[in-house]
C-alpha positions in Angstrom: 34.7 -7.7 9.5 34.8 -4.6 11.8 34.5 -7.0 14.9 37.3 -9.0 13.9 39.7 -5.8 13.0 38.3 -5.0 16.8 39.2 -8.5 18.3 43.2 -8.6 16.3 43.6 -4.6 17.3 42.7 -5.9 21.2 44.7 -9.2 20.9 47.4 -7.4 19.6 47.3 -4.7 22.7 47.2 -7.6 25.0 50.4 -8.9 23.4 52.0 -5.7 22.7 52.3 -6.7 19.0 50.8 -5.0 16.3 47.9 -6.0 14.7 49.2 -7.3 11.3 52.2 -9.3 13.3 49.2 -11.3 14.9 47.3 -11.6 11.5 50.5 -12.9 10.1 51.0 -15.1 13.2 47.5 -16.5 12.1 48.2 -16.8 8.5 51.6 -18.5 9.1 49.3 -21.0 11.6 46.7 -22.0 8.7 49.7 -22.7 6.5 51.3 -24.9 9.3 47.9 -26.9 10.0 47.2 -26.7 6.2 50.2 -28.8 5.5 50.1 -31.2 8.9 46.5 -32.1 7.5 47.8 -32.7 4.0 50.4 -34.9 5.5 47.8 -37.0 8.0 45.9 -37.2 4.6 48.5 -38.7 3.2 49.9 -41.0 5.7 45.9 -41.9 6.1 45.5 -43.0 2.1 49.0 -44.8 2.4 48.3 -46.7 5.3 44.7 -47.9 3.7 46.3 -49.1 0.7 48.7 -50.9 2.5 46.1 -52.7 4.6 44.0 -53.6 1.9 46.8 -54.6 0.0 48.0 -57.3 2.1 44.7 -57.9 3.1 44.0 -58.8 -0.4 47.3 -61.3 -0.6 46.1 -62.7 2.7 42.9 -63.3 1.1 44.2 -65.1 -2.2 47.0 -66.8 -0.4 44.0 -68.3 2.2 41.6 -69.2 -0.4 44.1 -70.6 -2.4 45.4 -72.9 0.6 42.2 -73.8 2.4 38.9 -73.4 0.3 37.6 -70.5 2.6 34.0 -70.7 2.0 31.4 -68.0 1.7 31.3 -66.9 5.0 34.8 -66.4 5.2 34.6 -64.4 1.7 32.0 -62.0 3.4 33.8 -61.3 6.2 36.9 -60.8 4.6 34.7 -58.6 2.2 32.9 -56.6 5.5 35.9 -55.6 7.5 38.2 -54.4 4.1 35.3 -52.4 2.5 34.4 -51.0 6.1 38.2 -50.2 6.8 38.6 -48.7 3.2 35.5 -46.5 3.3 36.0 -45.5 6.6 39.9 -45.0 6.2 39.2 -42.7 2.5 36.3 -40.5 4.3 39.5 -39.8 7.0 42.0 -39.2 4.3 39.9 -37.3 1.8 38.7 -34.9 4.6 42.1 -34.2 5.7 43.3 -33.8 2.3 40.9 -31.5 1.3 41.2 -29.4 4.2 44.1 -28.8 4.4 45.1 -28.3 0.6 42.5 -25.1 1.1 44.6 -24.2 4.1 47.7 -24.0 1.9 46.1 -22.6 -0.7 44.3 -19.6 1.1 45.3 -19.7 4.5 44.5 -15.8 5.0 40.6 -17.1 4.6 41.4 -19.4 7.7 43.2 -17.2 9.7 40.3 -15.3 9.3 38.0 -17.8 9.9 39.9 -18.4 13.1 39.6 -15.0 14.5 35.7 -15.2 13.6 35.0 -18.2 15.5 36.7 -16.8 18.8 34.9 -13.5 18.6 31.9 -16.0 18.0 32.5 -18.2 20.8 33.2 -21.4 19.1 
């Protein structure tokens, strides 16, 4: 903790700021990515169920009309549940993230001075 004090009180030389106007900076940032992520979640989870929602009428509708046959069934099947998994892995993750951004984005701003003193 005393190396990151070190790093804000030197960043905040450079800028000619004080030290808690950068940390606030920093907080304010968190928040702001916090709530972009939650939104990308969002938009993620929306566009998924949209996709396997008509794929599903697609599906129905084709059967229905031509007889599609196993094969057809199991591709249908390979490229919704791959899409799905692979589209709620990319919403969840933002989603989580950034609700912990909005709801402690001090711990992130923190986290963000860390991994530059680090060298991440």
């Amino acid at each position: 903790m005393d190396k990151a004090m070190v790093y804000i009180d030197k960043l905040a030389a450079k800028l000619g700021v004080a030290a808690e106007h950068v940390y606030g900076v920093l907080v304010k940032q968190a928040m702001a990515n916090g709530i972009t992520d939650v939104l990308i979640g969002l938009v993620a989870t929306t566009i998924l169920i949209a996709v396997f929602s008509a794929g599903k009428k697609a599906f129905v509708k084709s059967n229905i009309s031509s007889g599609m046959d196993i094969l057809d069934w199991s591709m249908f099947t390979a490229v919704v549940g791959i899409a799905s998994v692979v589209g709620f892995g990319f919403g969840l993750s933002f989603l989580t993230d950034g609700i912990k951004a909005v709801i402690n984005p001090e711990y992130y701003a923190i986290k963000e001075i860390l991994d530059t003193i680090g060298g991440k």
